[in-house]
N, C-alpha and C positions, 0 to 999 in steps of 0.2 A: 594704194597707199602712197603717200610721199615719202620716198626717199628718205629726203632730206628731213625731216621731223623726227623720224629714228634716229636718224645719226646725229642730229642738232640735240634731242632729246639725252643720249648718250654720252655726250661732248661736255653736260653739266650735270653727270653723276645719276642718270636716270638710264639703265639699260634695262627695256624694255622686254630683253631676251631671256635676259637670267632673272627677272624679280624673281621673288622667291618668297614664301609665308612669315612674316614677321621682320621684314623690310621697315624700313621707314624714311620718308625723306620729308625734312625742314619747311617749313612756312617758308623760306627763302630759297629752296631748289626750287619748289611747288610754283613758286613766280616767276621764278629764270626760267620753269618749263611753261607757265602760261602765254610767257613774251618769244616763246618758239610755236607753238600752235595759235596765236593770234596775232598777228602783224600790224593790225589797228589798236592794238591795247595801250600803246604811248598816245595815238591821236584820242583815245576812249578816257583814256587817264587827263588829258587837258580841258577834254569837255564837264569830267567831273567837276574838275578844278575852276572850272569855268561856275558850276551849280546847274548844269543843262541834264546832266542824269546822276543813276547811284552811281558807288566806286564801282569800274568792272571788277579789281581784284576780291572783291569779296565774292566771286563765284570764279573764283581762280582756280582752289583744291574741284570742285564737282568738275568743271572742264575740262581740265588736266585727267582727271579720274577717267571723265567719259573717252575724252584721247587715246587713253590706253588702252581702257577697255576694246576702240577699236581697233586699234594697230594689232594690238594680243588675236584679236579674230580673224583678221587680216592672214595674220604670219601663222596663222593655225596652231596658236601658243592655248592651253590649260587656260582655263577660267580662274581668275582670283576674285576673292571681295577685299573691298577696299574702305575705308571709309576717313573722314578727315578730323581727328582729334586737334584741334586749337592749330587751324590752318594748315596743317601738315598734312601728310599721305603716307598713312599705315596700310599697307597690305596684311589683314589679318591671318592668323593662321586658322585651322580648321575648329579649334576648341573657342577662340572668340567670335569665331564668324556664326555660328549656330545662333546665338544670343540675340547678336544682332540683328542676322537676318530676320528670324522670328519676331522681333521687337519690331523691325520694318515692314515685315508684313502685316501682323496685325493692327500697327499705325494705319498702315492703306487701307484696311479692311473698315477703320474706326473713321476714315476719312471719309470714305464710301457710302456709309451708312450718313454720315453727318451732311454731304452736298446731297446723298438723294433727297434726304427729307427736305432738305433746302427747293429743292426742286417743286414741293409740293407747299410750303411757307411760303417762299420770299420771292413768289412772282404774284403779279395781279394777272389773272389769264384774260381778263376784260380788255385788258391794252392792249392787245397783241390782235394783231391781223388774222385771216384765217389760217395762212401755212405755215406761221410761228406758233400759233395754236395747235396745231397738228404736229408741230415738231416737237412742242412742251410734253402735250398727250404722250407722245411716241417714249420719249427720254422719261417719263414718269413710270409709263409700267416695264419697258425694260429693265430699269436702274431697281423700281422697287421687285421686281423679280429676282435682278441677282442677289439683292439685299438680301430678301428673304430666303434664296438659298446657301446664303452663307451665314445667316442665322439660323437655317434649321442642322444644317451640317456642325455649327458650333454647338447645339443642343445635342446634338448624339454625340458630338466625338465627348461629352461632357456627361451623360448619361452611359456610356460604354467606360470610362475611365472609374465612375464612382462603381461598378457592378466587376471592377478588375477585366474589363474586355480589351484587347489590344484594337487599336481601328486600324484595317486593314491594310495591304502594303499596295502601293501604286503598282499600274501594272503596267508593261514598255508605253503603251498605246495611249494611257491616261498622260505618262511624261511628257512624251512626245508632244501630247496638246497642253500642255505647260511649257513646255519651250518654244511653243509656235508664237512668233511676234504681233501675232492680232492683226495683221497687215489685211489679209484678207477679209476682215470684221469691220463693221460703219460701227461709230459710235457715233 
């Protein structure tokens, strides 16, 4: 980790050490801390100005976010969620973080479902050479795999809820592969 980003991050009301659940800092720390972890942000800022790309600062809150997130990991700091209400950086506490996270997951799950069928719509597989064609093949029934085991898993936890069943409790080794970063996994 650099140093100096903690301590520059710190220097403009952002200690990385102590946040703590129900924190919040301003659309305007959130920038002061984007122009300490990105050092092209004034030359990124001129090009906008220029019309040669979008604003960088409107992914200033998710950057800063991601920042922290890994400094926190880095320093072997507690996990927080975080999210960016009107440019700012709320570290939620545990009663708003449940909401959301759930809302984000199954955003992603709803996403998931929507590019794989895209997978299977909005290519012509005519056009494609033979090992783009094999590569479509490949990503078609993997994606529509996981699909469908996340549509059958949303059909019992749905059928278990209406019958008053509780769906069971994860077990260390199921976590476990929920916090394993996919690193080792092709997509």
């Amino acid at each position: 980790m650099e140093e100096s980003k903690f301590q520059k991050l710190q220097s403009i009301g952002i200690n990385i050490a102590t946040m703590k659940k129900g924190d919040f800092f301003t659309k305007e720390q959130v920038l002061d801390a984007y122009y300490v972890i990105n050092p092209k942000l004034a030359e990124q800022i001129e090009a906008y100005e220029r019309g040669e790309r979008e604003d960088p600062r409107s992914f200033a809150c998710a950057n800063v976010k991601t920042a922290i997130e890994k400094i926190r990991l880095e320093l072997g700091l507690d996990n927080i969620v975080m999210n960016c209400p009107n440019k700012g950086l709320k570290v939620m506490t545990d009663a708003e973080a449940v909401p959301y996270l759930n809302g984000q997951a199954n955003a992603g799950l709803r996403k998931h479902r929507a590019k794989t069928q895209q997978l299977f719509t909005h290519i012509d597989a005519s056009a494609l050479d033979e090992k783009s064609k094999r590569s479509l093949e490949s990503s078609q029934r993997r994606h529509a795999f996981i699909a469908a085991a996340a549509q059958g898993a949303r059909t019992q936890s749905l059928r278990f809820k209406r019958k008053g069943i509780e769906i069971p409790d994860f077990t260390s080794e199921q976590k476990n592969l929920l916090s394993q970063d996919g690193s080792e996994q092709s997509e």
